[in-house]
C-alpha positions as MATLAB code, in Angstrom:
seq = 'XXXXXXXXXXXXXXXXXXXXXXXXXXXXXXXXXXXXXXXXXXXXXXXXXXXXXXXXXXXXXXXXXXXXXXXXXXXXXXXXXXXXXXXXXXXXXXXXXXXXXXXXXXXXXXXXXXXXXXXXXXXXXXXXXXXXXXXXXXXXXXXXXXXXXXXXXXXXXXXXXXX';
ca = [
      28.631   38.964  181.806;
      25.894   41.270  182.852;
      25.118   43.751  185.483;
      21.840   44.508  187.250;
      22.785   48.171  188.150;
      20.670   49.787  190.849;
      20.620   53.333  188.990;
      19.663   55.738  191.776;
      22.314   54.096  193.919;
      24.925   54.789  191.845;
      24.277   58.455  190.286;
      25.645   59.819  193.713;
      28.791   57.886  193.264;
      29.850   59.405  190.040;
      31.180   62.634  189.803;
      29.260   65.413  187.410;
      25.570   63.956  188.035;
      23.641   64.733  191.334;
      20.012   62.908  192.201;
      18.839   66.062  192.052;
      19.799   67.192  188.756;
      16.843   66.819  185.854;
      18.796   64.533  183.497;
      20.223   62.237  186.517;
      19.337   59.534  184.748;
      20.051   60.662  180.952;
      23.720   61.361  182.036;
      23.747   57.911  183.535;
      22.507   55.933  180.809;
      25.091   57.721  178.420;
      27.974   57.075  180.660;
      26.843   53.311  180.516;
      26.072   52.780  177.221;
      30.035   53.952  176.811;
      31.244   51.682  179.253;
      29.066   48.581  178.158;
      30.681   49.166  174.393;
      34.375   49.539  175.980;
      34.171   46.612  178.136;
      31.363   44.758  175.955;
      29.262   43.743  179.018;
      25.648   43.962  178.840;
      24.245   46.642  181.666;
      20.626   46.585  183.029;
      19.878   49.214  184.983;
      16.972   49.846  187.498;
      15.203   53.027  188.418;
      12.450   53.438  190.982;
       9.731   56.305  191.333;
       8.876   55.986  187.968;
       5.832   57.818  187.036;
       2.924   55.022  185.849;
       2.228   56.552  182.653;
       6.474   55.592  181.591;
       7.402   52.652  179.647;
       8.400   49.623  182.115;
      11.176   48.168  179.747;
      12.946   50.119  177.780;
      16.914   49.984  175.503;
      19.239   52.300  175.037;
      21.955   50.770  173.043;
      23.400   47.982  174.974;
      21.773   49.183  178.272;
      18.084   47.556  178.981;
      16.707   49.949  181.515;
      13.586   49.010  183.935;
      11.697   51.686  185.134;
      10.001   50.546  188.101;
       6.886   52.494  189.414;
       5.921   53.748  192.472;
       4.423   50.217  193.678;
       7.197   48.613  194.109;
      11.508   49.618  194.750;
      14.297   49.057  192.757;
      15.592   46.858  194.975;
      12.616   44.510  195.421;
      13.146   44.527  191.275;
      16.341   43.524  191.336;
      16.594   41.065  194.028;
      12.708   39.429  192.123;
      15.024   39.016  188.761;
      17.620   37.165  190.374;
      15.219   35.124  192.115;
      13.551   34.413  188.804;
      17.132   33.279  186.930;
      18.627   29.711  186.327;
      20.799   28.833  187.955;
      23.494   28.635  185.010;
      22.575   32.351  184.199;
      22.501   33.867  187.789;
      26.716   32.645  187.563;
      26.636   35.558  184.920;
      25.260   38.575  186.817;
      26.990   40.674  188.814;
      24.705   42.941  190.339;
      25.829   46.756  191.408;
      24.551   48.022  194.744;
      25.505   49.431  198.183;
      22.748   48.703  199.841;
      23.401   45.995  201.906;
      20.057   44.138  202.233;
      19.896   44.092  198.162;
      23.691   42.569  198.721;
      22.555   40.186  200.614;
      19.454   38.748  199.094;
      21.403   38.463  195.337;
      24.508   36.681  196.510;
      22.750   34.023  199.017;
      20.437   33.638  195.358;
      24.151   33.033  193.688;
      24.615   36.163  191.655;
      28.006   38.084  192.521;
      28.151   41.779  193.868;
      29.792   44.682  194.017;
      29.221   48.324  195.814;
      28.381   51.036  193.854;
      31.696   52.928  194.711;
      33.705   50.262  193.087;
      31.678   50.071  190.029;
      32.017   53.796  189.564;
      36.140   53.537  190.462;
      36.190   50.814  187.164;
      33.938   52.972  185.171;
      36.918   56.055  185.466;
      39.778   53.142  185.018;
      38.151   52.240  181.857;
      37.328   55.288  180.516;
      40.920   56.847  181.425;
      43.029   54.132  180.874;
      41.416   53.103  177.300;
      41.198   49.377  178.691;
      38.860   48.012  176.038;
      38.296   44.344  174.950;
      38.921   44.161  170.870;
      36.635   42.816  168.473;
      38.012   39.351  167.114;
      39.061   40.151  163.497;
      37.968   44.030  163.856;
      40.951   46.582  163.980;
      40.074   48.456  167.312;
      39.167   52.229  166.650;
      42.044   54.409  166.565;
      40.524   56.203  169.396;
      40.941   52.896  171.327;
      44.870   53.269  170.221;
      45.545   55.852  171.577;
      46.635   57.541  175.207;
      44.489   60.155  176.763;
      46.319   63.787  177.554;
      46.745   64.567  180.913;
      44.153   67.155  180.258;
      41.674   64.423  179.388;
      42.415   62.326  182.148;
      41.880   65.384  184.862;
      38.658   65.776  183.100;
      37.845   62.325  183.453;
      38.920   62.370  187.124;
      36.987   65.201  187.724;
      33.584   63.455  186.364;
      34.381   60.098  188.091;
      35.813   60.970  191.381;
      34.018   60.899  194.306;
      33.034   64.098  196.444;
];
């Protein structure tokens, strides 16, 4: 399972980041790489107004980022890639956006969808309720074991809850 993530769209739906903060996107990409390694689902994420001169493709971890230039939007991106994919992969894309439009276009191509809100709402659940999926053979990490404080899961709540 993959998601095609429209970036911008969700920063504003996660507590503790802001659009208008200078590491927006930083803070995002961390947060994601964390979740992709909990839940082991790839994440590709999609940010427009990229300046020209910054790399188009780029990995962090297990989260494939496309910057996407001033030329074009992040949605036109992300609706284009599901356009482009078979149709035995599009079955394996769920693709995160509230705009409605990008909604649209990606689940009359086949791919599933989901608003931005609810993304960020699973995001907190995993990180607060430890939900992980185990490596086969691999003991999980004790971290993984173990039940966050309240304390911890305030702090989570804080970061994840909506304003």
């Amino acid at each position: 399972m993959e998601y095609f993530i429209d970036g911008h769209n969700l920063i504003p739906k996660i507590s503790g980041i802001r659009l208008s903060d200078e590491n927006d996107e930083l803070e995002l990409l961390e947060r994601l790489q964390e979740y992709a390694r909990l839940t082991r689902r790839r994440c590709t994420v999609f940010f427009d107004k990229a300046p020209d001169f910054k790399t188009r493709d780029e990995s962090y971890g297990t989260v494939h980022v496309v910057y996407v230039t001033h030329s074009t939007k992040a949605d036109e991106e992300i609706i284009a890639r599901v356009n482009d994919l078979s149709k035995a992969r599009i079955r394996e894309v769920i693709v995160v956006s509230s705009d409605q439009h990008v909604q649209w276009q990606c689940h009359r191509a086949g791919a599933a969808t989901m608003n931005s809100e609810k993304f960020a709402a699973d995001m907190m659940h995993i990180f607060t309720s430890g939900s992980a999926y185990p490596v086969k053979g691999k003991k999980s990490e004790p971290h993984l074991e173990q039940k966050l404080s309240p304390k911890e899961v305030d702090e989570w709540l804080k970061i994840f809850s909506e304003k």
